[in-house]
N, CA and C atoms of all chains as a GROMACS GRO file, in nm:
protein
  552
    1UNK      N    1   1.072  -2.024   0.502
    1UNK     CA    2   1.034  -1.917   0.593
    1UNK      C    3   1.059  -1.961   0.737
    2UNK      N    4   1.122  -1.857   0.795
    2UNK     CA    5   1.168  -1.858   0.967
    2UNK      C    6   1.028  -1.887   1.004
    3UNK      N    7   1.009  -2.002   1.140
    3UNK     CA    8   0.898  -2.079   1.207
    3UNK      C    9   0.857  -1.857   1.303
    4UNK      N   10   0.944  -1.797   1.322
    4UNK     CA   11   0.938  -1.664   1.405
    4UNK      C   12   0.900  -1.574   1.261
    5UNK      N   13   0.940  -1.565   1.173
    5UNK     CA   14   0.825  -1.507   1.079
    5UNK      C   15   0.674  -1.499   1.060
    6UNK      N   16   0.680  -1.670   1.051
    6UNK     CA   17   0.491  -1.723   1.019
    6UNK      C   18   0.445  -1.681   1.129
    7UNK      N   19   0.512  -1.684   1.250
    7UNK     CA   20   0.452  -1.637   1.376
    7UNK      C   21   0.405  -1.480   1.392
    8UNK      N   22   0.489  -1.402   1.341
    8UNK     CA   23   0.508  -1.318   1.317
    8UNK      C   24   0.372  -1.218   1.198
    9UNK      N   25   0.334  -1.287   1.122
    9UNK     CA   26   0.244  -1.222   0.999
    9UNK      C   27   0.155  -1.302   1.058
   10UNK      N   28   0.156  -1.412   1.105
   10UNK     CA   29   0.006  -1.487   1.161
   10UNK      C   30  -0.071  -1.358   1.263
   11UNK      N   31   0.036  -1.312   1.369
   11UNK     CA   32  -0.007  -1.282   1.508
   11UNK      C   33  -0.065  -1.087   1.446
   12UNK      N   34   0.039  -1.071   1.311
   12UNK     CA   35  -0.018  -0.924   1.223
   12UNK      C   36  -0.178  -0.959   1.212
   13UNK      N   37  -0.177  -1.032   1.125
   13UNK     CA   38  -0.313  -1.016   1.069
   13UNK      C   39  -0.445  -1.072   1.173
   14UNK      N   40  -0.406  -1.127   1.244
   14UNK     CA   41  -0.496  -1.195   1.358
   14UNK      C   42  -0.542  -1.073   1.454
   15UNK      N   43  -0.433  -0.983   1.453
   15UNK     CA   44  -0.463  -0.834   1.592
   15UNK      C   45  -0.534  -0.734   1.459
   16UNK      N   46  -0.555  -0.736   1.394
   16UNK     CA   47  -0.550  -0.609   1.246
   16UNK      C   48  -0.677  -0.637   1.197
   17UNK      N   49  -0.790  -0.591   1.199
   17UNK     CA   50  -0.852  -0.581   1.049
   17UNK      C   51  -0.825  -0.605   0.935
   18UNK      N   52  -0.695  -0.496   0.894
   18UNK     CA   53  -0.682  -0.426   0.775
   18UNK      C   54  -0.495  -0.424   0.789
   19UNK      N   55  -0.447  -0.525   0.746
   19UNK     CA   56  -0.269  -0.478   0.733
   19UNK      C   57  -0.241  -0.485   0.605
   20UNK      N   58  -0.173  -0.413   0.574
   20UNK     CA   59  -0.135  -0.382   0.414
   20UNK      C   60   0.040  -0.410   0.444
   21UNK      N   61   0.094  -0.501   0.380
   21UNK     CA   62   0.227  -0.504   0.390
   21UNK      C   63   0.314  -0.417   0.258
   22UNK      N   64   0.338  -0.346   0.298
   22UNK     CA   65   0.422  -0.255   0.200
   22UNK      C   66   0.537  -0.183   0.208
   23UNK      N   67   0.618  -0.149   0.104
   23UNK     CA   68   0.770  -0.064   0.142
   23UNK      C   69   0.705   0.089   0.190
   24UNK      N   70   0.827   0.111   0.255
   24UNK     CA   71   0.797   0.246   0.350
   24UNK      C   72   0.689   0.262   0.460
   25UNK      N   73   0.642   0.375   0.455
   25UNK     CA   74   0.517   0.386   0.563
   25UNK      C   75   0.404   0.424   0.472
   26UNK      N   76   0.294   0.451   0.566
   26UNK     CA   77   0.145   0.577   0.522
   26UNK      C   78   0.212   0.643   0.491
   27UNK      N   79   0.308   0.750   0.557
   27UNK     CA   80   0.352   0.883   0.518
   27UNK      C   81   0.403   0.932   0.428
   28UNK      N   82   0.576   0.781   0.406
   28UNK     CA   83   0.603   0.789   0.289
   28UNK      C   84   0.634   0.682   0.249
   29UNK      N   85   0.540   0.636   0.145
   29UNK     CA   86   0.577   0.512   0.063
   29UNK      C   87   0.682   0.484  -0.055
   30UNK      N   88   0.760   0.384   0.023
   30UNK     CA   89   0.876   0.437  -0.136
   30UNK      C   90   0.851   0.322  -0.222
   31UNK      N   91   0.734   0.330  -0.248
   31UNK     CA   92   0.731   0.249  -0.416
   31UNK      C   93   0.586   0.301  -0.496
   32UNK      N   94   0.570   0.305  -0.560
   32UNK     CA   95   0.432   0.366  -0.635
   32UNK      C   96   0.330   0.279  -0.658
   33UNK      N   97   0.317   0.121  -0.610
   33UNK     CA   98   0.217   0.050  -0.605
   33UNK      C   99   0.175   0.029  -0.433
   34UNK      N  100   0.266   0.036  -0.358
   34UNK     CA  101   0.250   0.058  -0.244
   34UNK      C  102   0.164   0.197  -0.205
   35UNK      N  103   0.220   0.317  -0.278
   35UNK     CA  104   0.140   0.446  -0.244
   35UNK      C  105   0.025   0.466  -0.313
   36UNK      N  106  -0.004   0.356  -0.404
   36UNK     CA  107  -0.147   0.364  -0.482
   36UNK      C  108  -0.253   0.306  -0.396
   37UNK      N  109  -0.211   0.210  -0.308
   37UNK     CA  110  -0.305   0.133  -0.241
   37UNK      C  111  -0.365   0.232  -0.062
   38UNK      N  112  -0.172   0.271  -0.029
   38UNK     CA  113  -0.252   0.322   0.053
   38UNK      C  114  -0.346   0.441   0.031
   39UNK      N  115  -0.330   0.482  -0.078
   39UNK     CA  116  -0.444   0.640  -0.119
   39UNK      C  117  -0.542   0.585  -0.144
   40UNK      N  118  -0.591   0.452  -0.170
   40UNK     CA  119  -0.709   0.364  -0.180
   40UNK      C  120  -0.772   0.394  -0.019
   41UNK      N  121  -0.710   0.260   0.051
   41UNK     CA  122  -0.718   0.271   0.189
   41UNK      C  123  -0.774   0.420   0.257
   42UNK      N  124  -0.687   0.499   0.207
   42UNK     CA  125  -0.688   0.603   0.305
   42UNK      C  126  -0.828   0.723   0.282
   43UNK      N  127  -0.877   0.710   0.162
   43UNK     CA  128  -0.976   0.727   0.094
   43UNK      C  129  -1.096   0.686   0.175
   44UNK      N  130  -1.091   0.573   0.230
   44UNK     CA  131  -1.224   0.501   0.269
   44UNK      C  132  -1.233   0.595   0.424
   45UNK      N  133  -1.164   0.606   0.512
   45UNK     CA  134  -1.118   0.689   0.619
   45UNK      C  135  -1.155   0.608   0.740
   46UNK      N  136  -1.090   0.454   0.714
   46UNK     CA  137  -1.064   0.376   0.833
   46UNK      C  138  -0.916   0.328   0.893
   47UNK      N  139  -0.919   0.269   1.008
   47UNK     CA  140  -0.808   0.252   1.024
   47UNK      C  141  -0.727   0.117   0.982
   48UNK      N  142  -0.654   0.164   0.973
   48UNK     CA  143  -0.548   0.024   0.919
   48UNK      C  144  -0.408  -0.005   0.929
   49UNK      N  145  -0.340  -0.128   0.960
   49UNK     CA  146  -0.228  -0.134   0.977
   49UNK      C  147  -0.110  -0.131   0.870
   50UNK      N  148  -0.016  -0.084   0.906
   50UNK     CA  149   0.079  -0.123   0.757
   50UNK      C  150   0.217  -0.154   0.832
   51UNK      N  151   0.260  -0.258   0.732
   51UNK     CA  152   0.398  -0.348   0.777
   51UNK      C  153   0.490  -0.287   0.676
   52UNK      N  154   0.600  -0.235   0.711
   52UNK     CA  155   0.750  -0.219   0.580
   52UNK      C  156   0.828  -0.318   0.592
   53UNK      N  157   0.797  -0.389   0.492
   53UNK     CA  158   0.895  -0.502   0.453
   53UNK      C  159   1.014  -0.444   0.427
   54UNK      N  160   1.079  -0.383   0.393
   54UNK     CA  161   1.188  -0.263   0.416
   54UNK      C  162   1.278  -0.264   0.533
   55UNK      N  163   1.220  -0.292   0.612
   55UNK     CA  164   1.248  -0.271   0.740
   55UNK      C  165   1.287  -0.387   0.816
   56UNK      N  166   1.270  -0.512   0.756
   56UNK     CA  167   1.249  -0.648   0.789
   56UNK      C  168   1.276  -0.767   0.717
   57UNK      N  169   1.408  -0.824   0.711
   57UNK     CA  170   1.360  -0.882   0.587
   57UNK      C  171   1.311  -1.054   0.599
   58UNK      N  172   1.302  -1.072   0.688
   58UNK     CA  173   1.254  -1.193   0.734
   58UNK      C  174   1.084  -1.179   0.720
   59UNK      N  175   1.026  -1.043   0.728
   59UNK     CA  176   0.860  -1.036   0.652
   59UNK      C  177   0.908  -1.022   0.551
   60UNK      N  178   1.027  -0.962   0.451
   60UNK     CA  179   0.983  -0.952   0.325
   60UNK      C  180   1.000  -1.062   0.227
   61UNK      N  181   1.064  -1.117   0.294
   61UNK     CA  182   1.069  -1.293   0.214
   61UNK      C  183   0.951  -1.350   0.266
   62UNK      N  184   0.930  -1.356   0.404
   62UNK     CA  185   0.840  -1.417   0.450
   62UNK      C  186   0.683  -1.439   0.384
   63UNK      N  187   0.654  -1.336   0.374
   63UNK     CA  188   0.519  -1.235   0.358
   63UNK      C  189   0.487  -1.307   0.227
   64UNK      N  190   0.592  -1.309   0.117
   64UNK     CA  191   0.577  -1.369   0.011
   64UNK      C  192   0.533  -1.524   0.012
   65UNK      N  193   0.630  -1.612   0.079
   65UNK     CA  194   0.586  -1.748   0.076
   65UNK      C  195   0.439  -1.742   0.172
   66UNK      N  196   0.431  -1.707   0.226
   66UNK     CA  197   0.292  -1.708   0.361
   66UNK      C  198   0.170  -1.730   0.285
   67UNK      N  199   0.156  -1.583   0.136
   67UNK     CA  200   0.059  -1.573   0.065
   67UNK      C  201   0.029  -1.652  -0.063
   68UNK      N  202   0.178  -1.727  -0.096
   68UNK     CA  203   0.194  -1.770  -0.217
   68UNK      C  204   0.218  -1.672  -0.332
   69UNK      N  205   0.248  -1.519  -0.309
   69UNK     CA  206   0.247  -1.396  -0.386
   69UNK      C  207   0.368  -1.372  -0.400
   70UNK      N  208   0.400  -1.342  -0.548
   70UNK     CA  209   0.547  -1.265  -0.548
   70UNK      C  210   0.604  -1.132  -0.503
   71UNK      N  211   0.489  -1.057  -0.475
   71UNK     CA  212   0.541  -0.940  -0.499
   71UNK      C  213   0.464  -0.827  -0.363
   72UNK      N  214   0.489  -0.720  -0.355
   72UNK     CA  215   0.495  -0.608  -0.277
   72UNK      C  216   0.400  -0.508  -0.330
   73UNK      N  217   0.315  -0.429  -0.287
   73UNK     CA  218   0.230  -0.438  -0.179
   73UNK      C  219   0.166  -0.582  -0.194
   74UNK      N  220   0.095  -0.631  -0.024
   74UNK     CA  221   0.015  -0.736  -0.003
   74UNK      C  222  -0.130  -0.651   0.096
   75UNK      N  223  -0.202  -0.701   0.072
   75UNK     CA  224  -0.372  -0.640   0.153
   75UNK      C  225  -0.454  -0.767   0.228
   76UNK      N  226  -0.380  -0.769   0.352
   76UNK     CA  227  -0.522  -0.890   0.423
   76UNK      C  228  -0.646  -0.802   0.511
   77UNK      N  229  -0.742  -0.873   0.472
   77UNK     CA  230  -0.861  -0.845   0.568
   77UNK      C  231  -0.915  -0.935   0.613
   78UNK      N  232  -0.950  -0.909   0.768
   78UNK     CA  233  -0.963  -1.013   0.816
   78UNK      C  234  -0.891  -1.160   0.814
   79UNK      N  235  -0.750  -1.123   0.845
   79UNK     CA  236  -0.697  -1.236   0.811
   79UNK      C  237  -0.676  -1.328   0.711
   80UNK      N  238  -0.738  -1.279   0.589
   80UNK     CA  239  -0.727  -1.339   0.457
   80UNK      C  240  -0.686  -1.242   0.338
   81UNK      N  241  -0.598  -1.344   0.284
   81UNK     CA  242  -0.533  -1.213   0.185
   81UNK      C  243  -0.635  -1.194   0.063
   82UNK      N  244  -0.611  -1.051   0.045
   82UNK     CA  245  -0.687  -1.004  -0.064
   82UNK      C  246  -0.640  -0.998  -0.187
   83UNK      N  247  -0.518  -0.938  -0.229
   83UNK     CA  248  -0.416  -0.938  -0.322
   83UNK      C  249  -0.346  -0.818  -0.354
   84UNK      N  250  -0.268  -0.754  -0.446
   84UNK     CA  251  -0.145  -0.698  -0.468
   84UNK      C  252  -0.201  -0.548  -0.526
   85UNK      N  253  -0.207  -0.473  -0.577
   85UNK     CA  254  -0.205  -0.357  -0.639
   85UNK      C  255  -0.324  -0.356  -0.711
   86UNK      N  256  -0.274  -0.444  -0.790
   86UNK     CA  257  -0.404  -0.446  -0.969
   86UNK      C  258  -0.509  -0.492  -0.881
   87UNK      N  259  -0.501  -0.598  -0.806
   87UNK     CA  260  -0.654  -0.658  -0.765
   87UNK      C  261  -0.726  -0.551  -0.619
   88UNK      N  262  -0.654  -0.418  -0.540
   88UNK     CA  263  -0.681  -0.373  -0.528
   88UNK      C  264  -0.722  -0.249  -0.548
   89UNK      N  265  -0.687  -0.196  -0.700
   89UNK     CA  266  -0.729  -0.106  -0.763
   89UNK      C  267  -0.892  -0.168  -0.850
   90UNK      N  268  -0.863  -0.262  -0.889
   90UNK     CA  269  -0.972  -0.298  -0.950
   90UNK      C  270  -1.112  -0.310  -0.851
   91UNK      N  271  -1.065  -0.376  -0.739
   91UNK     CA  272  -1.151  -0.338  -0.636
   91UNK      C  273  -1.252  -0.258  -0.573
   92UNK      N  274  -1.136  -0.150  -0.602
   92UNK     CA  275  -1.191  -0.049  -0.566
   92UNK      C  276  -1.269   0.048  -0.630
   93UNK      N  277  -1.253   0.035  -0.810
   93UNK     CA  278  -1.355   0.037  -0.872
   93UNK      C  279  -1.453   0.060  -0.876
   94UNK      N  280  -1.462  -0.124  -0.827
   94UNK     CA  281  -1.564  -0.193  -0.875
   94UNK      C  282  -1.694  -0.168  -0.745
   95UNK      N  283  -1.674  -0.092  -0.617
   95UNK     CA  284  -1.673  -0.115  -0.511
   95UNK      C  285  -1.682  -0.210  -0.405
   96UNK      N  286  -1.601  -0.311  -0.419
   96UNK     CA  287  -1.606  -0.432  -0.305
   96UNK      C  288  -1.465  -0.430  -0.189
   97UNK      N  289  -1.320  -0.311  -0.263
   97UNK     CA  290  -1.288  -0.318  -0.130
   97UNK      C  291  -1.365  -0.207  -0.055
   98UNK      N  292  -1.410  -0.077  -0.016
   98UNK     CA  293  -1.496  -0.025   0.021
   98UNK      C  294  -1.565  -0.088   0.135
   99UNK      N  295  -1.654  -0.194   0.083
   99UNK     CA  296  -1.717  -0.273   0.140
   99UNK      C  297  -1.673  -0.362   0.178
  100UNK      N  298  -1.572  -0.412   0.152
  100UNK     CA  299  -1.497  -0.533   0.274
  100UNK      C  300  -1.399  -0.444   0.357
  101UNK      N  301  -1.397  -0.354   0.390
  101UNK     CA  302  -1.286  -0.267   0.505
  101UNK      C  303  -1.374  -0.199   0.541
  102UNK      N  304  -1.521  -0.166   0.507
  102UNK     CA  305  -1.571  -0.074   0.607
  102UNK      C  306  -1.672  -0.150   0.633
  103UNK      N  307  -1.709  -0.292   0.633
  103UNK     CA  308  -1.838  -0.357   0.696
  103UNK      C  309  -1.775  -0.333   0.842
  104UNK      N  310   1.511  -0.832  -1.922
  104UNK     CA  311   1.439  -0.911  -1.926
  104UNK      C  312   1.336  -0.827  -2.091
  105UNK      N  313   1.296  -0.914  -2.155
  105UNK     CA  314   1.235  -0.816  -2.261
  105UNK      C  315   1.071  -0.884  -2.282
  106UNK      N  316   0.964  -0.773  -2.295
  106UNK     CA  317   0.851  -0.781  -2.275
  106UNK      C  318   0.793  -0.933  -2.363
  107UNK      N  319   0.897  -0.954  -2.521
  107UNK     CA  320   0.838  -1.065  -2.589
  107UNK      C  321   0.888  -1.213  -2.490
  108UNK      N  322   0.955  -1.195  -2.405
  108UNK     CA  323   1.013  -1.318  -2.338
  108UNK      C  324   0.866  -1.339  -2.230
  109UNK      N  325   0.857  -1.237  -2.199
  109UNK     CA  326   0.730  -1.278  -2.107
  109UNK      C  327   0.616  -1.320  -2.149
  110UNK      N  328   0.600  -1.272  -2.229
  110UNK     CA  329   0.417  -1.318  -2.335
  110UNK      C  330   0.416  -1.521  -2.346
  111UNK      N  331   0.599  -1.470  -2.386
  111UNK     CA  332   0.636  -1.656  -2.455
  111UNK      C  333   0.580  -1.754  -2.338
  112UNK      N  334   0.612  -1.673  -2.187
  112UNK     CA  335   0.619  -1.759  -2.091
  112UNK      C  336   0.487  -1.799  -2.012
  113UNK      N  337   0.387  -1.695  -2.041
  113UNK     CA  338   0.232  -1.703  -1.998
  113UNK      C  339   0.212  -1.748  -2.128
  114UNK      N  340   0.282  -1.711  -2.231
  114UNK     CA  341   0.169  -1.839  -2.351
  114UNK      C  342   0.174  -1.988  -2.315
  115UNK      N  343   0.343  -2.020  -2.236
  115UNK     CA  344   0.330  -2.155  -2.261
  115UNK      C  345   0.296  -2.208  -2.154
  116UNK      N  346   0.266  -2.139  -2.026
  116UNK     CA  347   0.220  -2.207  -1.923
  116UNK      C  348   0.091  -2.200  -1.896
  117UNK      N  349  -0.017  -2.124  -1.945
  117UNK     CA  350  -0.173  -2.122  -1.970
  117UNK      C  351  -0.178  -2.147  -2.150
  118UNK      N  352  -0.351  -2.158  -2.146
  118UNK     CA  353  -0.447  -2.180  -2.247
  118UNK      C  354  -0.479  -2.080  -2.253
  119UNK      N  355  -0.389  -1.973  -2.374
  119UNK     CA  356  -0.448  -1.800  -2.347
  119UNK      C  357  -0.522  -1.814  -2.518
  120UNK      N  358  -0.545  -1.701  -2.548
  120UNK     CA  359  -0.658  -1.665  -2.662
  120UNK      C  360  -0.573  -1.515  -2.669
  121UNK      N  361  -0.511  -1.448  -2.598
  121UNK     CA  362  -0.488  -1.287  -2.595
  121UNK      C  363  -0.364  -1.256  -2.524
  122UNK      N  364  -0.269  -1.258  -2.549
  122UNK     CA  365  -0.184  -1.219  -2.460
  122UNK      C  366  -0.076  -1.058  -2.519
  123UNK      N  367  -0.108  -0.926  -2.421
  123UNK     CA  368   0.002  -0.845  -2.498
  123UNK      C  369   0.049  -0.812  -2.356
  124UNK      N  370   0.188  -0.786  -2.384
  124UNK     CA  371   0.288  -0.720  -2.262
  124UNK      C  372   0.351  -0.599  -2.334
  125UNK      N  373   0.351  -0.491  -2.206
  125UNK     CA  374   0.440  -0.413  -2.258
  125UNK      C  375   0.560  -0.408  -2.184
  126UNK      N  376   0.653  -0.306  -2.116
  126UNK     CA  377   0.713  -0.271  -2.053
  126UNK      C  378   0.911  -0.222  -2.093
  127UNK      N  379   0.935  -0.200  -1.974
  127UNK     CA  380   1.093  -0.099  -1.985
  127UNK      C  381   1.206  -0.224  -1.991
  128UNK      N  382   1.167  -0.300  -1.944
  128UNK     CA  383   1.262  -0.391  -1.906
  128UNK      C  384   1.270  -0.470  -1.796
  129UNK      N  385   1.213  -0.387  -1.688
  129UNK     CA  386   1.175  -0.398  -1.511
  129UNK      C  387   1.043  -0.328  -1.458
  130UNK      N  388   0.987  -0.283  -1.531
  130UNK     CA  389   0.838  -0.254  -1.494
  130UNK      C  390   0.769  -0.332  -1.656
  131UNK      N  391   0.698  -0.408  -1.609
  131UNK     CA  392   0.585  -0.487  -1.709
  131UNK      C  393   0.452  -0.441  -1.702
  132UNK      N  394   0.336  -0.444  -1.798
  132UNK     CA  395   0.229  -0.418  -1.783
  132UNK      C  396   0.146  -0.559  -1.885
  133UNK      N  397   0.069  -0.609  -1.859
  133UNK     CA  398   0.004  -0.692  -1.928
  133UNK      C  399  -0.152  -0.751  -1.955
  134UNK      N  400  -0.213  -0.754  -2.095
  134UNK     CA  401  -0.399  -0.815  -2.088
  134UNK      C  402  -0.345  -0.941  -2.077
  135UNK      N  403  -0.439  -1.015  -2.015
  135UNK     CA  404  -0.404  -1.199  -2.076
  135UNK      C  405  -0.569  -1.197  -2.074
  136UNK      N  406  -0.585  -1.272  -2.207
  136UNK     CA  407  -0.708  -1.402  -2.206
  136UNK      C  408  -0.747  -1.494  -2.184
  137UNK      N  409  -0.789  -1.557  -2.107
  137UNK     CA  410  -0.767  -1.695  -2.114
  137UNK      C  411  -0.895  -1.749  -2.061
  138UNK      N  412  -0.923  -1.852  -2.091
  138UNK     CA  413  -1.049  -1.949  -2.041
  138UNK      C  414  -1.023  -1.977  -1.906
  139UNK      N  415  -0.897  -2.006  -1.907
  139UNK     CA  416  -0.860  -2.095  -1.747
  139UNK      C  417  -0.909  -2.000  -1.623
  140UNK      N  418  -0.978  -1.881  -1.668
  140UNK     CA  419  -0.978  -1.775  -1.583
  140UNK      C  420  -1.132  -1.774  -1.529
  141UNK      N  421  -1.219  -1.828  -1.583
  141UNK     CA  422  -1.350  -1.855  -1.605
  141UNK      C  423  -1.350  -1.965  -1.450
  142UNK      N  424  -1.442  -1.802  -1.389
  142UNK     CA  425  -1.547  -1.912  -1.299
  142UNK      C  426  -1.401  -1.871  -1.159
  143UNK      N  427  -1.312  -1.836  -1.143
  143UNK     CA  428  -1.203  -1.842  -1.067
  143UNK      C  429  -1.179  -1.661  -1.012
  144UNK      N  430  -1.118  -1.653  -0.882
  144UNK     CA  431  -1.102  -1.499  -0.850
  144UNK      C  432  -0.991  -1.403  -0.903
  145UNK      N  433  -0.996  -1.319  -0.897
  145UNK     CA  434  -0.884  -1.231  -0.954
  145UNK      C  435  -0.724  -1.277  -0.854
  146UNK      N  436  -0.772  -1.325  -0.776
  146UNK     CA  437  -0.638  -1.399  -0.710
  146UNK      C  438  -0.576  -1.486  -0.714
  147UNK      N  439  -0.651  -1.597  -0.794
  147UNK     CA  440  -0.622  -1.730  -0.821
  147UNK      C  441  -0.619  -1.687  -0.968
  148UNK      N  442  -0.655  -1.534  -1.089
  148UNK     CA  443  -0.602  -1.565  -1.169
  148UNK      C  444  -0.458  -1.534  -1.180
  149UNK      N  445  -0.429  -1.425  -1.131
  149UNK     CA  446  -0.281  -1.393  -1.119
  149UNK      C  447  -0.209  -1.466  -1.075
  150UNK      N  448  -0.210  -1.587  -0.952
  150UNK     CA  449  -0.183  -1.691  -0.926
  150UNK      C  450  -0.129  -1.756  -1.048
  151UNK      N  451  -0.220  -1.803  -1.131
  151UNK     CA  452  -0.184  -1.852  -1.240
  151UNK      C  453  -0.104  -1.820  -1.320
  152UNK      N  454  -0.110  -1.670  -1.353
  152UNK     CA  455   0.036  -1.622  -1.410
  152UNK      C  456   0.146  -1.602  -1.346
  153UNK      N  457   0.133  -1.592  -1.202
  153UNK     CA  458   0.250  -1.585  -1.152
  153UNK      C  459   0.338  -1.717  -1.155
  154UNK      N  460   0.231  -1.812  -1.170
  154UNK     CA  461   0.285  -1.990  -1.152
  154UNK      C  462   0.343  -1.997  -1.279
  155UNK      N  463   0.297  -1.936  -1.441
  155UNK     CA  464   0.342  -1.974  -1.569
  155UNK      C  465   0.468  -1.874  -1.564
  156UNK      N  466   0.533  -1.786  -1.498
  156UNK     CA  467   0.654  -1.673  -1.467
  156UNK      C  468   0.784  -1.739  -1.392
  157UNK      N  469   0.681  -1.868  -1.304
  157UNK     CA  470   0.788  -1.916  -1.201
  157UNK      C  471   0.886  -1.823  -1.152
  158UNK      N  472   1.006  -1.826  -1.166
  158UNK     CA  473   1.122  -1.747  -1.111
  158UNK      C  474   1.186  -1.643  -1.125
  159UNK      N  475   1.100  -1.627  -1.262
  159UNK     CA  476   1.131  -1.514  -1.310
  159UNK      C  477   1.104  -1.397  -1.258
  160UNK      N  478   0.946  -1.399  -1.231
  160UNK     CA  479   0.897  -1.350  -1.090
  160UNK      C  480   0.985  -1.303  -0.991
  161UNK      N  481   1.005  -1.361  -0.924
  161UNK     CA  482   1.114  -1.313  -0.795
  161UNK      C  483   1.262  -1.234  -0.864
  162UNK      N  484   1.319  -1.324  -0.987
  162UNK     CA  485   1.462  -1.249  -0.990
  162UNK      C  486   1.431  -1.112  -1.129
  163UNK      N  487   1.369  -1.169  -1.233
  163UNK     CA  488   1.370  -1.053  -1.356
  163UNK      C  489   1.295  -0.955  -1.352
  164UNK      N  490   1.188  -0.968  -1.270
  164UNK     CA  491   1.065  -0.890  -1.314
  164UNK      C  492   1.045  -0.808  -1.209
  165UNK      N  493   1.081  -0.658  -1.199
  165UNK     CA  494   1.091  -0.605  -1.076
  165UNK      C  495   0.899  -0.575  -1.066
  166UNK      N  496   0.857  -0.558  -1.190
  166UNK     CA  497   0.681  -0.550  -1.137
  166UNK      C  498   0.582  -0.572  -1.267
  167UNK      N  499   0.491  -0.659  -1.251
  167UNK     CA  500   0.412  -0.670  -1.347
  167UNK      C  501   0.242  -0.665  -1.321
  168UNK      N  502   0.193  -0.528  -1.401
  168UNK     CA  503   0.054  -0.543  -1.339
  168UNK      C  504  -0.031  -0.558  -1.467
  169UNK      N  505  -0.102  -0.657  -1.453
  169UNK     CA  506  -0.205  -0.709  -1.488
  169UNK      C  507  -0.320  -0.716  -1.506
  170UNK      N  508  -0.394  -0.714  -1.646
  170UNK     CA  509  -0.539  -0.758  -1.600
  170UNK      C  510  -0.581  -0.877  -1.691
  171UNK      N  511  -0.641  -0.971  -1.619
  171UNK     CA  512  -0.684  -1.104  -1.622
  171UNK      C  513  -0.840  -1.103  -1.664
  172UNK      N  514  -0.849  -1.160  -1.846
  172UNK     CA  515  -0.977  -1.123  -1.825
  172UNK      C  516  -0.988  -1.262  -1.920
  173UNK      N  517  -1.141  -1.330  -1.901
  173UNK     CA  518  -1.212  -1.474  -1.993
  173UNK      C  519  -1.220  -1.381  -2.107
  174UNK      N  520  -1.241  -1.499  -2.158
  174UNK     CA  521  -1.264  -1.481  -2.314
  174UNK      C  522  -1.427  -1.424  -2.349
  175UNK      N  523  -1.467  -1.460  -2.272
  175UNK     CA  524  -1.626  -1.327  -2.250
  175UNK      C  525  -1.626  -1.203  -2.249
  176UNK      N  526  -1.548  -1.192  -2.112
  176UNK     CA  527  -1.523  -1.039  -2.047
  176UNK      C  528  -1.465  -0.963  -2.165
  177UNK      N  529  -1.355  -1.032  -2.237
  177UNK     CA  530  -1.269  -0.957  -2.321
  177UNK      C  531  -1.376  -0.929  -2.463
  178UNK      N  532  -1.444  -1.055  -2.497
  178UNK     CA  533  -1.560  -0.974  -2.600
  178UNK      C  534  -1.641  -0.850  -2.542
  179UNK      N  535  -1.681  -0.839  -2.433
  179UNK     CA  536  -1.781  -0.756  -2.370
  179UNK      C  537  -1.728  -0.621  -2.331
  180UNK      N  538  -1.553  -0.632  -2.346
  180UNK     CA  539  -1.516  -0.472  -2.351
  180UNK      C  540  -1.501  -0.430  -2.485
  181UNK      N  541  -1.463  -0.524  -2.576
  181UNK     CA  542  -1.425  -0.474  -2.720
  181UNK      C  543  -1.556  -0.448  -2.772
  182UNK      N  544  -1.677  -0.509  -2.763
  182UNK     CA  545  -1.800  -0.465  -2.810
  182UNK      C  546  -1.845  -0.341  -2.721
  183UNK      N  547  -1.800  -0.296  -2.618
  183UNK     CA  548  -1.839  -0.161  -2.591
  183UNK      C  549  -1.737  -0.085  -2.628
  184UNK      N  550  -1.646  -0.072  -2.683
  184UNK     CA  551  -1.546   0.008  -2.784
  184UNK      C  552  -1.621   0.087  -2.895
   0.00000   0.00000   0.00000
């Protein structure tokens, strides 16, 4: 990973609450684990950032080694990653993301 | 990539009890069992399968979602069946 990447997702999640790195936007997500999460997110009715790795590909390689995660969507709060799709559906469930994005 | 190649590959890189995969070829879906999961977060278990996938991960598997459950949890849904 580019030393201007890590810099890069460090300086994201450090200004952000809530960045969700995912393909496309809020508006339109072009992948269906990406648009599952943000209808999670968007559900709770706070604000939050979102990155398109799409758009970048120095985050979308990046983003991966940073978290140790293979894959697309990613969810940090507070600067710490939360995890990918399944672990934020299950989450949300269960209600604990809820409660970690709207404390 | 075919769903029995993947099971082979989380069988041999965890201590599972349960493992079924389904999928198309490029979308995967999968239960795993396993002890190693006990006591650890839902991030560090997928971790774990992503570590027993290695590379495959990145080049074969365009998506695999998961649920990671002990060998408890997994009695405690089949007895509410």
């Amino acid at each position: 990973m580019s030393d201007a990447a890590k810099e890069k997702i460090q300086s994201q999640i450090d200004n952000n609450n809530v960045v969700l790195y995912m393909k496309g936007s809020k508006e339109q997500p072009m992948c269906g684990f990406s648009a599952q999460v943000v209808k999670i997110l968007s559900s709770y009715g706070v604000d939050y950032a979102t990155v398109d790795v799409l758009e970048d590909q120095d985050i979308r390689e990046g983003i991966k080694k940073f978290s140790e995660w293979p894959t697309i969507p990613q969810l940090y709060v507070d600067g710490k990653f939360i995890g990918g799709c399944d672990i934020c559906t299950e989450m949300h469930f269960n209600g604990e993301l809820k409660e970690l994005v709207t404390k | 990539m075919d769903p029995e190649n993947i099971k082979k590959m989380i069988e041999n890189g965890l201590s599972t009890s349960f493992v079924k995969v389904v999928g198309d070829g490029s979308h995967f879906e999968a239960i795993i069992v396993s002890d190693e999961f006990t006591g650890k977060m839902l991030i560090d278990r997928h971790k774990l399968v992503y570590g027993a996938l290695g590379d495959s991960m990145r080049e074969d598997i365009h998506a695999l979602s998961m649920k990671t459950l002990t060998v408890e949890q997994w009695e405690n849904l089949n007895n509410k069946e």
